[in-house]
C-alpha angles and dihedrals in degrees: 000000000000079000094056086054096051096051104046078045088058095033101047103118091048090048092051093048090048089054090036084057096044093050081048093053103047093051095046091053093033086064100037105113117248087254100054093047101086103050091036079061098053092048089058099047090048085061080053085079084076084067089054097053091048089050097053083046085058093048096051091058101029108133105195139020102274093059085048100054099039083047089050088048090040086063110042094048086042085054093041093050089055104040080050097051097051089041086058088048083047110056082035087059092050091055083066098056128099113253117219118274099238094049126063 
């Protein structure tokens, strides 16, 4: 116990601005409009490739077996949360376009 106190004591600045962040983020998405959400998620799982790059860094210096396997599933839900985002964008942006004039 007397651990965990020390290090929210040490931590203390990191651990504000994480619930200060949290508190920001749920009010921002909280206000965005139906019609903005979906690209505004794709944006952000496209900033999710970032995760992707971190995790191949893990991998390539990963000692022992444990790094190598959390690297190798930070990767492939990182790939699958991106390739999802833009597949959503996808099929919404379909919903704008003209259809052809012979077919309903």
């Amino acid at each position: 116990m007397t651990s965990i106190l020390e290090f929210i004591y040490t931590h203390r600045q990191e651990i504000f601005l994480i619930i200060l962040s949290i508190f920001l983020g749920i009010e921002v998405i909280s206000n965005v409009p139906a019609i903005l959400h979906t690209p505004l998620m794709s944006g952000a799982n496209a900033i999710h490739g970032v995760v992707i790059i971190g995790a191949i860094i893990v991998m390539g210096h990963a000692e022992g077996i444990t790094a190598l396997v959390l690297g190798f599933l930070a990767v492939f839900l990182g790939t699958l949360n991106v390739v999802g985002g833009f597949v959503v964008t996808d099929r919404m942006l379909d919903m704008f376009k003209k259809k052809p004039a012979g077919k309903k």
